[in-house]
C-alpha positions in Angstrom: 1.8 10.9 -18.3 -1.3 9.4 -19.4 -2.4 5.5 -19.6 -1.6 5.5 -23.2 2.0 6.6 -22.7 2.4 4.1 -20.0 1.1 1.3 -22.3 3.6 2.3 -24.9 6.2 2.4 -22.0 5.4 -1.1 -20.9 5.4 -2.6 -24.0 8.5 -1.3 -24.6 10.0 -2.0 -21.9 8.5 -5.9 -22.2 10.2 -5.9 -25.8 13.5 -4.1 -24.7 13.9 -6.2 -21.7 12.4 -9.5 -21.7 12.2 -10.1 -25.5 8.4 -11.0 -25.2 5.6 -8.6 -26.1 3.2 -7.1 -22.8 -0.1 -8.0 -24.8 -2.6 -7.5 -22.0 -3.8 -3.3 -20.7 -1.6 -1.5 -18.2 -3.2 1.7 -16.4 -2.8 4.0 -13.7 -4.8 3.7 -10.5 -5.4 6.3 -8.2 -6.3 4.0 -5.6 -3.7 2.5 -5.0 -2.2 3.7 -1.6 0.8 1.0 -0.5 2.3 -0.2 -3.5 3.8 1.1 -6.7 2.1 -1.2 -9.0 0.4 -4.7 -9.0 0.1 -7.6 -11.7 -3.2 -8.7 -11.7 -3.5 -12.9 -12.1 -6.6 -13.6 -13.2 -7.0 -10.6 -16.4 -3.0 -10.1 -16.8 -3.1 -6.6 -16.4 -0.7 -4.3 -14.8 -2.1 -1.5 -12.7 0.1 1.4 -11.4 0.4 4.1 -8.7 0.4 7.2 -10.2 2.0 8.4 -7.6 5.5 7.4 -7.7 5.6 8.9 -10.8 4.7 12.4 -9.7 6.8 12.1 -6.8 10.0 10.4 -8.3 9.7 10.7 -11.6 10.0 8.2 -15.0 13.1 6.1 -13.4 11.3 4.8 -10.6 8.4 4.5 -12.8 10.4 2.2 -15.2 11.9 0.6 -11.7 8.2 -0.4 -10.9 7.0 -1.3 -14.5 9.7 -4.0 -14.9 9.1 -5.7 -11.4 5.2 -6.0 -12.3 6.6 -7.3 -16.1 8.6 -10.5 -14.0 5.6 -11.2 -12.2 4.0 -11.3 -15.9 5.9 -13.0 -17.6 6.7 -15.6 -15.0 3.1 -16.0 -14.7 2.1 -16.5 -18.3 5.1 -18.7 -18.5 3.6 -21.3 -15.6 7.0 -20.6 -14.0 7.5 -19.0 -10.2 6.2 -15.5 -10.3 5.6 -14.6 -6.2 8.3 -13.1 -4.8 9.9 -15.6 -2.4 10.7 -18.2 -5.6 13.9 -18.3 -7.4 12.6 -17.8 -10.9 11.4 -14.4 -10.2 14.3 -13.6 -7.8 16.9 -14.6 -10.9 14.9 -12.5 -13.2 14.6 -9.6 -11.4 18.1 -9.3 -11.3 18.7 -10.1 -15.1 16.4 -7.1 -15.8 17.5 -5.1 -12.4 14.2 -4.6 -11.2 14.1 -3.0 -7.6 12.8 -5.3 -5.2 11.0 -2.6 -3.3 9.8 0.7 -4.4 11.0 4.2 -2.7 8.5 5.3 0.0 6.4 8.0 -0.6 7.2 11.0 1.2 3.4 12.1 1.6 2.5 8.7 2.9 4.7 9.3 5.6 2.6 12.5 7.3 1.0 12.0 10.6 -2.5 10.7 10.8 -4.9 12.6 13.5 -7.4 10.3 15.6 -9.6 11.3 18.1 -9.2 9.9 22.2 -12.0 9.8 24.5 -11.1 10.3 27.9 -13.5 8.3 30.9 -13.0 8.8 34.6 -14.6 7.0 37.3 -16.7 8.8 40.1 -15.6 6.3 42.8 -12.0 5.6 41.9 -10.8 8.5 39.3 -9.6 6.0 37.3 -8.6 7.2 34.1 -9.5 5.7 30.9 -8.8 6.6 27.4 -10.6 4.8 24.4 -11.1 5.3 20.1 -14.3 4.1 20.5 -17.3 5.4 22.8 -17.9 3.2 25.6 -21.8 2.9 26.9 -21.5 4.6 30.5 -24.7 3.3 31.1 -23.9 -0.6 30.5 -20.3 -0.5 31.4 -18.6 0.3 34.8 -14.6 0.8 36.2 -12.2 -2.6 36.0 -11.2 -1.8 39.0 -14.1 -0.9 41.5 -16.9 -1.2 39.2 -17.5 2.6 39.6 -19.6 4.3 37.2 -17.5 5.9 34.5 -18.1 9.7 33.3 -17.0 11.2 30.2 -14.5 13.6 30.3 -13.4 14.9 26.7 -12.3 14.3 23.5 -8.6 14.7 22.3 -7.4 14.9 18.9 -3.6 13.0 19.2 -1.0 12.8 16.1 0.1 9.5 14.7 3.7 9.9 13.1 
């Protein structure tokens, strides 16, 4: 699917739907890394992760299209169009729009970061830190040892 296809989609979808026609530019972006799409206020465009799309295909797609189109049309309207008010809530469910979007799977992989691990010469205290610590400026919390480096582990986020 291309941006050209997915402006036909959401105009369609805006016509089927909501009987009102999307006249603003909707467009995938590959930046997008939390969300499946997002209305923007201030040009009334509707960007989209592409995503979703590869990973769930053109239902979830549509799912995502109409949510963004009630925060649209709400919006153009002057009526409620954030999510906690009861104008978008009620049309949402008129148009069953999903509230949420499915997680992505490859979100969901475990992130690596790197530990460095400080001991103190008096104490053998043990510290571990994500950020280097100056072992000439900075001593041990807990006898004001001088701290040494010891190493640097690589630990998995899941």
């Amino acid at each position: 699917m291309d941006n050209v296809r997915l402006q036909q989609l959401t105009e369609q979808l805006s016509a089927d739907l909501f009987g009102r026609p999307f006249l603003h530019q909707a467009f995938f972006n590959n930046r997008l890394k939390t969300t499946g799409g997002r209305y923007m206020l201030e040009s009334h465009n509707i960007e989209i992760n592409i995503k979703y799309y590869d990973e769930y295909g053109l239902e979830e797609l549509k799912g995502i299209i109409k949510h963004e189109l009630c925060h649209y049309h709400l919006h153009i309207e002057g009526k409620g169009y954030k999510h906690r008010d009861r104008d978008f809530k009620e049309l949402m469910k008129k148009v069953d729009a999903p509230r949420y979007c499915t997680p992505l799977v490859k979100s969901r992989s475990s992130k690596q970061i790197r530990v460095l691990i400080y001991r103190c010469k008096n104490c053998e205290a043990v510290y571990s830190r994500r950020r280097k610590v100056n072992t000439e400026k900075y001593v041990c919390g807990k006898c004001k040892g001088k701290l040494k480096f010891i190493e640097e582990v690589k630990k998995t986020l899941t």
